[in-house]
N, CA, C and O atoms as a CHARMM CRD file, in Angstrom:
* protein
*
  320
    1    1 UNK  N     34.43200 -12.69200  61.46300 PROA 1      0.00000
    2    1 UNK  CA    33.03400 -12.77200  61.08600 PROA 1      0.00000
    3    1 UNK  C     32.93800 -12.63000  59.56400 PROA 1      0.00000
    4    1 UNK  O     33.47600 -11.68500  58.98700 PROA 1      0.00000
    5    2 UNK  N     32.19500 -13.65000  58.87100 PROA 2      0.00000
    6    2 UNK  CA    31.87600 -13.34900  57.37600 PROA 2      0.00000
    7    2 UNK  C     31.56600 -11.94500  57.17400 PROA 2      0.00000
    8    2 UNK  O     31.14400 -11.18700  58.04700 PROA 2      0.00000
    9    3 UNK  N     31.86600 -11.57400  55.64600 PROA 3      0.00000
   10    3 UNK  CA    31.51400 -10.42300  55.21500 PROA 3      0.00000
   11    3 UNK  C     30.51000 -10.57400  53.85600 PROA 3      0.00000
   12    3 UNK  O     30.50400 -11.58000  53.14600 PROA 3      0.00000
   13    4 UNK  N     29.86000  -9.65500  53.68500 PROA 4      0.00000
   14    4 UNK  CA    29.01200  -9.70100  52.74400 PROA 4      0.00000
   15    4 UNK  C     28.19400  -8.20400  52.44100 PROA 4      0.00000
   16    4 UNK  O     27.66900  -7.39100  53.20300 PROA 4      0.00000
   17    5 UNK  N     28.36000  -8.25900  50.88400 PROA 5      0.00000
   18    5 UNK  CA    28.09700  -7.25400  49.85700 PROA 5      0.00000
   19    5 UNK  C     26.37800  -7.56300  49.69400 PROA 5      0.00000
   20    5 UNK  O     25.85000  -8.56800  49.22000 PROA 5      0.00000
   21    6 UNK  N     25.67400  -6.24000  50.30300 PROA 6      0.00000
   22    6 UNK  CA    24.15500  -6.53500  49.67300 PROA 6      0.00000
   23    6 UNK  C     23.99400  -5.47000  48.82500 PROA 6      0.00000
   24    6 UNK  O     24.48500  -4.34300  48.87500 PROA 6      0.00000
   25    7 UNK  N     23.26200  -5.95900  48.06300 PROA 7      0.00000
   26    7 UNK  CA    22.97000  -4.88500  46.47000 PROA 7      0.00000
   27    7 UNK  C     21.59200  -5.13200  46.35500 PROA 7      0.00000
   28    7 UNK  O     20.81700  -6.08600  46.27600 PROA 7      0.00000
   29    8 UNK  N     21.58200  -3.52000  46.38300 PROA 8      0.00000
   30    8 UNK  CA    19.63700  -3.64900  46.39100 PROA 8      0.00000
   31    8 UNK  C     19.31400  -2.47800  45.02200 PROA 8      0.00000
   32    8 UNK  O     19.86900  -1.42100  44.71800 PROA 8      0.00000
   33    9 UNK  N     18.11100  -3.27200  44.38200 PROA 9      0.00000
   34    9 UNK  CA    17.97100  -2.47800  42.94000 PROA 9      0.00000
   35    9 UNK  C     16.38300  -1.95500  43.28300 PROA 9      0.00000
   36    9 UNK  O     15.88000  -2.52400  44.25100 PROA 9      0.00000
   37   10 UNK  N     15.83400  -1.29100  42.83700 PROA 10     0.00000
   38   10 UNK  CA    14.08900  -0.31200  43.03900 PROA 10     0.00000
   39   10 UNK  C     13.85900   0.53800  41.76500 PROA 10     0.00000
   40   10 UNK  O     14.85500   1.07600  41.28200 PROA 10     0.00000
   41   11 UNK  N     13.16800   0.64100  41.42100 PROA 11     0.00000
   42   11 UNK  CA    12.18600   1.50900  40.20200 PROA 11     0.00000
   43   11 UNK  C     12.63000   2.69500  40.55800 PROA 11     0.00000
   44   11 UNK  O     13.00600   2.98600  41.69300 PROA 11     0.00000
   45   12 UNK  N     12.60400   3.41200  39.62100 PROA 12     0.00000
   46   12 UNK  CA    13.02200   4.79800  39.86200 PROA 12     0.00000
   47   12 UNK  C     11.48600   5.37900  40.73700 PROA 12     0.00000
   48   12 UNK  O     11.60000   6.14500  41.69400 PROA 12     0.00000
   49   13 UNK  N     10.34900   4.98200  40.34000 PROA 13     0.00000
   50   13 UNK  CA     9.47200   5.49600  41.41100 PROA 13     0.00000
   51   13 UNK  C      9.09600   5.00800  42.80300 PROA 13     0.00000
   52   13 UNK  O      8.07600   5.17600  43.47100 PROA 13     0.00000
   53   14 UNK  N     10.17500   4.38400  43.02700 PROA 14     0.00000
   54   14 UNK  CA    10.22700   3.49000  44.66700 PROA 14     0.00000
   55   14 UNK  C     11.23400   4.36400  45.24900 PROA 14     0.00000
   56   14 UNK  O     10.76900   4.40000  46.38800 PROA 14     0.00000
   57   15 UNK  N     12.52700   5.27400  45.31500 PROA 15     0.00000
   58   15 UNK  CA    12.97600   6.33800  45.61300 PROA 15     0.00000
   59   15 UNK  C     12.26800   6.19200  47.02200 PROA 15     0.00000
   60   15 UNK  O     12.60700   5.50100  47.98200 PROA 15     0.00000
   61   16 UNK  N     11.04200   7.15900  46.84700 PROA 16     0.00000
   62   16 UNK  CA    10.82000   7.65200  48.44700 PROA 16     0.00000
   63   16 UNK  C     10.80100   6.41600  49.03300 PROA 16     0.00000
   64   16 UNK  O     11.86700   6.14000  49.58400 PROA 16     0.00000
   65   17 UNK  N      9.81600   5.44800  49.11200 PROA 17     0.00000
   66   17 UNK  CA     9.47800   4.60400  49.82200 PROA 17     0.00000
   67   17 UNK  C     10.78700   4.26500  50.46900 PROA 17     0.00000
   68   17 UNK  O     11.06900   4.41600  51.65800 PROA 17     0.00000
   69   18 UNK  N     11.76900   3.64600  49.23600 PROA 18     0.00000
   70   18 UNK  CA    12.83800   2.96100  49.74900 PROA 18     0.00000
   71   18 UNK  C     13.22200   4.03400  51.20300 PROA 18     0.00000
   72   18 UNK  O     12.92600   3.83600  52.38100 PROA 18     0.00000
   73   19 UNK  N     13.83100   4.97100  50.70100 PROA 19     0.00000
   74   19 UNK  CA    14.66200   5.73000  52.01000 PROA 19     0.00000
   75   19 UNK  C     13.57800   6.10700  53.24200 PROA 19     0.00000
   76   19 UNK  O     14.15900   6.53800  54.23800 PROA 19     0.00000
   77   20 UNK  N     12.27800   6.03500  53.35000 PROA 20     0.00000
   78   20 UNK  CA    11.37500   6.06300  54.08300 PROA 20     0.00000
   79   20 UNK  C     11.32500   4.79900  55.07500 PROA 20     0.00000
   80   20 UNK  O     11.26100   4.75700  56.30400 PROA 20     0.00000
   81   21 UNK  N     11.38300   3.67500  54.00200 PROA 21     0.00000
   82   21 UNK  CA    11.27100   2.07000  54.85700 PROA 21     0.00000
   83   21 UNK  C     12.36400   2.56800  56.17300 PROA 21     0.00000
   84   21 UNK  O     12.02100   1.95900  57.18600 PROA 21     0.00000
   85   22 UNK  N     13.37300   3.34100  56.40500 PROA 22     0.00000
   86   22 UNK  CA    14.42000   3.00000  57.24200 PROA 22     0.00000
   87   22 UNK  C     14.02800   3.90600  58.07800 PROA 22     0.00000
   88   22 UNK  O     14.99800   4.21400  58.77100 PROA 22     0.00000
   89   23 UNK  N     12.89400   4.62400  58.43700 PROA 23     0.00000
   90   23 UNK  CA    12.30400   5.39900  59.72300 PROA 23     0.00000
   91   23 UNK  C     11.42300   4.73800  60.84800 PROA 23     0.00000
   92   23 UNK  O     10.20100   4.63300  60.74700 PROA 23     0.00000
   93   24 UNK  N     12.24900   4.24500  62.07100 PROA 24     0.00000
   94   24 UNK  CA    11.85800   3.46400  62.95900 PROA 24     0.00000
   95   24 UNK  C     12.19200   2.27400  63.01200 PROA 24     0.00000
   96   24 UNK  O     11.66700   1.55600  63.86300 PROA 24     0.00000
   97   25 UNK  N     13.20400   1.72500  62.06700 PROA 25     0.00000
   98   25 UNK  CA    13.93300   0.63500  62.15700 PROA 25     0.00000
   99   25 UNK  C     15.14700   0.90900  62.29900 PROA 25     0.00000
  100   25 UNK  O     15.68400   1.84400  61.70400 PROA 25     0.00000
  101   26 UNK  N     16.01200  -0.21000  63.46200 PROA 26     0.00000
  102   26 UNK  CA    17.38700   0.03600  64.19000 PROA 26     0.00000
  103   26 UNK  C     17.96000  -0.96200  63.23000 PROA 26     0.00000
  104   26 UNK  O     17.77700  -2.13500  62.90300 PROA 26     0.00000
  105   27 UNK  N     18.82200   0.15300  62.89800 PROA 27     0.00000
  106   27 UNK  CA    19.80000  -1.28100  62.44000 PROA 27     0.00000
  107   27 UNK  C     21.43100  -0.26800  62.10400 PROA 27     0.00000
  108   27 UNK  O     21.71900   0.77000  61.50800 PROA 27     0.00000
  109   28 UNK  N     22.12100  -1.27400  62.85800 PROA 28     0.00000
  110   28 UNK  CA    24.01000  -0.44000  62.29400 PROA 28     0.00000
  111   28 UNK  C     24.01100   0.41700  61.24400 PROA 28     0.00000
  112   28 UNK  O     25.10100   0.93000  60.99300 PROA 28     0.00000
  113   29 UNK  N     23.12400   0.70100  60.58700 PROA 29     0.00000
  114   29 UNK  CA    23.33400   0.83600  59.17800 PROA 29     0.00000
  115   29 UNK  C     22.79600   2.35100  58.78200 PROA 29     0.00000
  116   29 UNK  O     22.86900   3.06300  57.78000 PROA 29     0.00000
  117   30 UNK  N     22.31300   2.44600  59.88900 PROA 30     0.00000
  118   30 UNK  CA    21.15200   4.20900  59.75600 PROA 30     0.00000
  119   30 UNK  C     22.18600   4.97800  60.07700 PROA 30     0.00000
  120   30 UNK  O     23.18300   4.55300  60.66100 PROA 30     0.00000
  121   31 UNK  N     22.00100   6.24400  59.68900 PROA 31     0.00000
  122   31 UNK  CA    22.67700   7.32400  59.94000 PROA 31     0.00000
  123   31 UNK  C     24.47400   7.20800  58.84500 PROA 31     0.00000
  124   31 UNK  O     25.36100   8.06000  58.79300 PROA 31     0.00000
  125   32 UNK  N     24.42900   6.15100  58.30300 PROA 32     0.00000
  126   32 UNK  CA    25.65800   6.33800  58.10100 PROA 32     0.00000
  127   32 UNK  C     26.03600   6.07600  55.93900 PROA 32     0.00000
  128   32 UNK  O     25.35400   5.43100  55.14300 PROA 32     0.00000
  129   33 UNK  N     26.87800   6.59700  55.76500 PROA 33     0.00000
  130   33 UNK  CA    26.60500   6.53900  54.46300 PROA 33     0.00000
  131   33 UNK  C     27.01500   5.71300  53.71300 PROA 33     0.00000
  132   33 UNK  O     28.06500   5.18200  54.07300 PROA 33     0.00000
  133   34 UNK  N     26.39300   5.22800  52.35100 PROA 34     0.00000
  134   34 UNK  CA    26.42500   4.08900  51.62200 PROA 34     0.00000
  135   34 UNK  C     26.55000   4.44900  50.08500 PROA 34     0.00000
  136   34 UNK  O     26.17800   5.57100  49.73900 PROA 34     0.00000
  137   35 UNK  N     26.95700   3.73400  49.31700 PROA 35     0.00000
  138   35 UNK  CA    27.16100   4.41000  48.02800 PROA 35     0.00000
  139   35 UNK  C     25.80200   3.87600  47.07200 PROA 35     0.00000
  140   35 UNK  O     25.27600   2.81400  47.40400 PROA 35     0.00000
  141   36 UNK  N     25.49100   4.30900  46.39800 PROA 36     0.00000
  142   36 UNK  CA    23.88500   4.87100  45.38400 PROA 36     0.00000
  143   36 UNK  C     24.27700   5.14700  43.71600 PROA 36     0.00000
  144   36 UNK  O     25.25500   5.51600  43.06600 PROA 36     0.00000
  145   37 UNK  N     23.37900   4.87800  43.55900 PROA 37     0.00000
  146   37 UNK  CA    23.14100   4.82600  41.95600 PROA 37     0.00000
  147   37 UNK  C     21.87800   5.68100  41.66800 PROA 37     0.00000
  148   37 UNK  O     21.67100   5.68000  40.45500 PROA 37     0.00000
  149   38 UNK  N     21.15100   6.25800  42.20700 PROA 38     0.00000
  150   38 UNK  CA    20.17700   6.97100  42.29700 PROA 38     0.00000
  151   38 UNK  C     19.78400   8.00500  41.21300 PROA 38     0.00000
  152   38 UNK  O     19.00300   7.94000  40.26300 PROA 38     0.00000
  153   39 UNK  N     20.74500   9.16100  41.77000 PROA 39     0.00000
  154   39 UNK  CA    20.93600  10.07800  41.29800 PROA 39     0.00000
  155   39 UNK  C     21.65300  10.36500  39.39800 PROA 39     0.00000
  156   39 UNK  O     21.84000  11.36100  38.69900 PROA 39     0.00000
  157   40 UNK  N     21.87000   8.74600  39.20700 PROA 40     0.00000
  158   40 UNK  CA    22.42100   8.61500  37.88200 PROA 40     0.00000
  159   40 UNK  C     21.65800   7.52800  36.74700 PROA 40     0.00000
  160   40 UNK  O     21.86700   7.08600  35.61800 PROA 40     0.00000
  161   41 UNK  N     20.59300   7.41400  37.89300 PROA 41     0.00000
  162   41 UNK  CA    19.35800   6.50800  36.59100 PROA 41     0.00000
  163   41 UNK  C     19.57800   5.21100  37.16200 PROA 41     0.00000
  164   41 UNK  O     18.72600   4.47900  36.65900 PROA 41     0.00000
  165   42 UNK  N     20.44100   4.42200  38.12500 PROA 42     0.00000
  166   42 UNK  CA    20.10600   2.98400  37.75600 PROA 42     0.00000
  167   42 UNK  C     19.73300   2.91400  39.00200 PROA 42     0.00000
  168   42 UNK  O     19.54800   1.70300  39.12300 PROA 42     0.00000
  169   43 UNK  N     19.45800   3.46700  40.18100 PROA 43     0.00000
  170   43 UNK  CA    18.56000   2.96900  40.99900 PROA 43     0.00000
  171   43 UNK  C     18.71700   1.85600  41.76200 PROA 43     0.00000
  172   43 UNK  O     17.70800   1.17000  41.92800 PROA 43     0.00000
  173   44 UNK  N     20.27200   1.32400  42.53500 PROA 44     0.00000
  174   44 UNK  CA    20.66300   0.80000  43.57100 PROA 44     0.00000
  175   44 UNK  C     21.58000   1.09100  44.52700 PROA 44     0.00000
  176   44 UNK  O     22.18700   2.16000  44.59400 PROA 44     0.00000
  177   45 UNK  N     21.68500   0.28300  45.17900 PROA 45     0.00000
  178   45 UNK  CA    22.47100   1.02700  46.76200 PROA 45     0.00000
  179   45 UNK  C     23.25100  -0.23200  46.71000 PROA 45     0.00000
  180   45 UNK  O     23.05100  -1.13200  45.89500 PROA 45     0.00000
  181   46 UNK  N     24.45400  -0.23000  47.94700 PROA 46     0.00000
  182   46 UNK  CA    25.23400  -1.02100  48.21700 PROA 46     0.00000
  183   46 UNK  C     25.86100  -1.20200  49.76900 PROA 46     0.00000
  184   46 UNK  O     26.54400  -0.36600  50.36100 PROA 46     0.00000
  185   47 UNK  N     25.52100  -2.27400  50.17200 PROA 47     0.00000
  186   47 UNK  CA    26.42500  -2.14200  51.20700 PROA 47     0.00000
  187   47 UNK  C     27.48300  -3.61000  51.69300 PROA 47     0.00000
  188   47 UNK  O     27.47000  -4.77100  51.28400 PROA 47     0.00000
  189   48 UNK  N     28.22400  -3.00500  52.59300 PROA 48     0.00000
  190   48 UNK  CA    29.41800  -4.16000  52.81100 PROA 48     0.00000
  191   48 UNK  C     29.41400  -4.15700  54.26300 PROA 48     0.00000
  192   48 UNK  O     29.80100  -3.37500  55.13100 PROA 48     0.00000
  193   49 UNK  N     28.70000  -5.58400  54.23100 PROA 49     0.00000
  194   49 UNK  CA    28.38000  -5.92100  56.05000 PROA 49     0.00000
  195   49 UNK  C     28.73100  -7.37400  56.21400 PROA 49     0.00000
  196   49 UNK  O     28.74500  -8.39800  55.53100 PROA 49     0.00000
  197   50 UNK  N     29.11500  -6.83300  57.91900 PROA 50     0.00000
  198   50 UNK  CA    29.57000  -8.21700  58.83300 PROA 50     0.00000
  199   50 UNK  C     28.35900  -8.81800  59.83700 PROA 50     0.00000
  200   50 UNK  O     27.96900  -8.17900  60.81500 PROA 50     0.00000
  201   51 UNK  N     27.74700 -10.31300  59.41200 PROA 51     0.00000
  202   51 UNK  CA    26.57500 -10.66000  59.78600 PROA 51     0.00000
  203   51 UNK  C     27.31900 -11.78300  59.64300 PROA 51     0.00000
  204   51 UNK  O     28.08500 -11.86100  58.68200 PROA 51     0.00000
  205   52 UNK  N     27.20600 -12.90000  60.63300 PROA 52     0.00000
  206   52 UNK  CA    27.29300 -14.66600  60.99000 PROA 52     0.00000
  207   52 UNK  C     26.62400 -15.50300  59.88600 PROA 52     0.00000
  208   52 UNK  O     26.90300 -16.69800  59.79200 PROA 52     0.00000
  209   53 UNK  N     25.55200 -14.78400  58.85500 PROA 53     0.00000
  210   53 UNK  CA    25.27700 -15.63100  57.35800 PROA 53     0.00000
  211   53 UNK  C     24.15400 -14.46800  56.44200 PROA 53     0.00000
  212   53 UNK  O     23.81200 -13.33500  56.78100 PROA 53     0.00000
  213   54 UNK  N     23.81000 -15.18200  55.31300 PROA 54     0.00000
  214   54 UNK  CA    23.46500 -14.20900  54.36900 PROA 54     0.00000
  215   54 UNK  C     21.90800 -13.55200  55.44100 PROA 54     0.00000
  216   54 UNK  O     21.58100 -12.37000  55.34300 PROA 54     0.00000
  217   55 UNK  N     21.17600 -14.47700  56.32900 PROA 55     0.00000
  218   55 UNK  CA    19.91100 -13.92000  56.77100 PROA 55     0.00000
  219   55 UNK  C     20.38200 -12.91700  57.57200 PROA 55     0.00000
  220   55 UNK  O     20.12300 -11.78100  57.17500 PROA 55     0.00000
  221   56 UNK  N     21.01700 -13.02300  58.61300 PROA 56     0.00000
  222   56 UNK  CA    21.52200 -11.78600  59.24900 PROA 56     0.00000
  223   56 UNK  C     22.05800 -10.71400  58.77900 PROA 56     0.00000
  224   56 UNK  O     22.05700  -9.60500  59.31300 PROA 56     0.00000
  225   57 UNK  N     22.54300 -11.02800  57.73800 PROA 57     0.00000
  226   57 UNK  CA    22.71200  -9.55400  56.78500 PROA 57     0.00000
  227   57 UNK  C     21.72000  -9.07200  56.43500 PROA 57     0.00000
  228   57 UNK  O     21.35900  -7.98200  56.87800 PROA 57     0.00000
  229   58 UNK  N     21.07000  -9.70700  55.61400 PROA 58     0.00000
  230   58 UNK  CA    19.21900  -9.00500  55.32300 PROA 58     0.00000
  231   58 UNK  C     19.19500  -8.42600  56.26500 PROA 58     0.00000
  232   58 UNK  O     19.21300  -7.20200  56.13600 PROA 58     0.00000
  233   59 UNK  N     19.12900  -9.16500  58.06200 PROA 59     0.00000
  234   59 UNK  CA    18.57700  -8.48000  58.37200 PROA 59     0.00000
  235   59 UNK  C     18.49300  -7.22700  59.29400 PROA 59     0.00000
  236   59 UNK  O     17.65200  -6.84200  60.10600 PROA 59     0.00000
  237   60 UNK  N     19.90600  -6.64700  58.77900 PROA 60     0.00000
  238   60 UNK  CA    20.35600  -5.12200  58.74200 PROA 60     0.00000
  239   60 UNK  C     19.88800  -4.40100  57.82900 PROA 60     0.00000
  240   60 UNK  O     20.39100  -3.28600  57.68600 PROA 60     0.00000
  241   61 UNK  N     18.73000  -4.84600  56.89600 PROA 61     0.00000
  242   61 UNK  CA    17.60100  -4.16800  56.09100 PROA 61     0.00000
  243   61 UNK  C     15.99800  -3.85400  56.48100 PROA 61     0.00000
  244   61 UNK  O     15.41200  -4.92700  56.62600 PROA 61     0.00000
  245   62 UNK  N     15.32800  -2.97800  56.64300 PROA 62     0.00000
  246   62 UNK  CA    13.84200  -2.76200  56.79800 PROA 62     0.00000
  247   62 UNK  C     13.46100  -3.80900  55.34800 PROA 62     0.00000
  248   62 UNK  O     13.97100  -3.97900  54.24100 PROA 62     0.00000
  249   63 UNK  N     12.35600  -4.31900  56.04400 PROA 63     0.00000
  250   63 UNK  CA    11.86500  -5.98700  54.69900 PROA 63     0.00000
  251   63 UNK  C     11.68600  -5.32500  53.50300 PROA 63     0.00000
  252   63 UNK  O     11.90800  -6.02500  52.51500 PROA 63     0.00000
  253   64 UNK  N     11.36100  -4.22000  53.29900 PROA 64     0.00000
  254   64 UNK  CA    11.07200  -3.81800  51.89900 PROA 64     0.00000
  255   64 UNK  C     12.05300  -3.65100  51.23100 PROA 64     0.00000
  256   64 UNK  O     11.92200  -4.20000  50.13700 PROA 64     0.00000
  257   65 UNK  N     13.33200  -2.97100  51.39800 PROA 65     0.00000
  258   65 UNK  CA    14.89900  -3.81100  51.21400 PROA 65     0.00000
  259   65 UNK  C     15.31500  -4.55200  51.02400 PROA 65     0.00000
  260   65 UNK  O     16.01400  -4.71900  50.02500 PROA 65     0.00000
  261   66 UNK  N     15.10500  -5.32400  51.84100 PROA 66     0.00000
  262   66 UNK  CA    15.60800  -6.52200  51.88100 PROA 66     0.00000
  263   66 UNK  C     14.87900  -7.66700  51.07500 PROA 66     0.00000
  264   66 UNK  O     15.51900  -8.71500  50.99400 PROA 66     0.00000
  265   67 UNK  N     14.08800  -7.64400  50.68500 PROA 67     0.00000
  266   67 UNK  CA    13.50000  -8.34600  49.79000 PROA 67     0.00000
  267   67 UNK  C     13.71800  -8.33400  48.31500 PROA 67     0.00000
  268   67 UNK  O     13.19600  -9.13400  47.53800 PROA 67     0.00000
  269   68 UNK  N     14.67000  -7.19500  47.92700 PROA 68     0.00000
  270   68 UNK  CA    14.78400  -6.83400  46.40400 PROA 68     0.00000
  271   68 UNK  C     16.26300  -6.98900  46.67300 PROA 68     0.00000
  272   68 UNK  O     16.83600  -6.75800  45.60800 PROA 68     0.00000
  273   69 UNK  N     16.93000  -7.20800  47.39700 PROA 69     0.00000
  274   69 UNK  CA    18.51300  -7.20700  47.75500 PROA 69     0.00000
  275   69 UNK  C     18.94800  -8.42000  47.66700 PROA 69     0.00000
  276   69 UNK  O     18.45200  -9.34600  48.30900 PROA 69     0.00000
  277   70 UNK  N     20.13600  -8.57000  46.68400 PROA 70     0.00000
  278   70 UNK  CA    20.91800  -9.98400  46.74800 PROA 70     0.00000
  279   70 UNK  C     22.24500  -9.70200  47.54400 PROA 70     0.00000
  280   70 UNK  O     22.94800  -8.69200  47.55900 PROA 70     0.00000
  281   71 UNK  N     22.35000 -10.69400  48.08500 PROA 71     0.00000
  282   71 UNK  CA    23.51700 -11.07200  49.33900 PROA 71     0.00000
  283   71 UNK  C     24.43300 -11.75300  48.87700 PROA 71     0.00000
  284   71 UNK  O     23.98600 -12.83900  48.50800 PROA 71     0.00000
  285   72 UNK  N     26.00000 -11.61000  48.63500 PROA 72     0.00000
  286   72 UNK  CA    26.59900 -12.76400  48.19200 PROA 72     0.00000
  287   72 UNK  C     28.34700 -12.11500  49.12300 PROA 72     0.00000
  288   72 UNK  O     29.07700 -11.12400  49.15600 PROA 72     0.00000
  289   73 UNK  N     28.26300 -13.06300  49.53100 PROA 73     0.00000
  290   73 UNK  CA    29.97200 -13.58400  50.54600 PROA 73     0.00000
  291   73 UNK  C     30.78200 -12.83000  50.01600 PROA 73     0.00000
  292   73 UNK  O     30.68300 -12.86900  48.79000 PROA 73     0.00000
  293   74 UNK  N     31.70200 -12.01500  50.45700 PROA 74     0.00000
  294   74 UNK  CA    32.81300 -11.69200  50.03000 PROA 74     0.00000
  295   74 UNK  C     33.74800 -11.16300  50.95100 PROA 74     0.00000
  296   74 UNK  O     33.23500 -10.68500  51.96300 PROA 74     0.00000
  297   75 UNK  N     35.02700 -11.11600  50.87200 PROA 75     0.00000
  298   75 UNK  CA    36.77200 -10.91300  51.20800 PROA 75     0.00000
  299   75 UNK  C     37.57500 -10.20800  50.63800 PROA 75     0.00000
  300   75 UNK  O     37.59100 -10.10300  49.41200 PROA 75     0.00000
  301   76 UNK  N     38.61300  -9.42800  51.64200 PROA 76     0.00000
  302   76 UNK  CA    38.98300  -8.71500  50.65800 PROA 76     0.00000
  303   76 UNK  C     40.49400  -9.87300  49.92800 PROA 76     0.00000
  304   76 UNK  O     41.20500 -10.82500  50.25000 PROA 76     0.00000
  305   77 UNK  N     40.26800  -9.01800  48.91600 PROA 77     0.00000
  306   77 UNK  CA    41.22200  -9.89200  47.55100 PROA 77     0.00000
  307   77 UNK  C     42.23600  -8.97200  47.31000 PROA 77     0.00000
  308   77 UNK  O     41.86100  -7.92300  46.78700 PROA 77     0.00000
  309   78 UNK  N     44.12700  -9.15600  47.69800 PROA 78     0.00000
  310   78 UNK  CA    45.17500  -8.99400  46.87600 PROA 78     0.00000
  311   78 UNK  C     45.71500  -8.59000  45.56900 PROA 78     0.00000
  312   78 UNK  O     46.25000  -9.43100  44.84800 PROA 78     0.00000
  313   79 UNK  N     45.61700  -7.43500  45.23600 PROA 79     0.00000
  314   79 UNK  CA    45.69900  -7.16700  43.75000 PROA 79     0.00000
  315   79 UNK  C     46.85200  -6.89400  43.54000 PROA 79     0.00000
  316   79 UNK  O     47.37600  -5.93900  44.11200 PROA 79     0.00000
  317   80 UNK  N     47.58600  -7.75100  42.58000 PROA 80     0.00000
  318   80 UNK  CA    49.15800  -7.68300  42.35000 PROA 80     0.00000
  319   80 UNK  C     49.44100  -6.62800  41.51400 PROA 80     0.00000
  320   80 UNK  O     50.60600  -6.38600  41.19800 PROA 80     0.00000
């Protein structure tokens, strides 16, 4: 199954909302942890998901997420 890196960026005063959007929406992705920029001023998240194309990845995001999140293909790569 394709893999794919979503990177989502928010205002430092979108904070709550963002982590709020994900109360009452199911998705693989709740409960489990993701790496953040938050806490150091730049204010994005990251994740590395397996979805059949870039929409199905979104849509392992609540829309308010997913709407500020770019999706782009990736594999892992061989480093000599």
């Amino acid at each position: 199954m394709p893999r794919f890196m979503l990177s989502h960026r928010h205002d430092p005063h979108e904070c709550p909302v963002v982590f709020a959007a994900w109360r009452g929406f199911d998705s693989p992705l709740r409960h489990h942890p993701t790496v953040g920029s938050c806490a150091h001023g730049d204010h994005r998240l990251w994740w590395t998901v397996d979805a059949a194309g870039p929409a199905d990845a979104l849509a392992q995001l609540p829309e308010y997420l997913a709407v500020r999140t770019d999706v782009t293909a990736v594999a892992e790569v061989a480093i000599p």
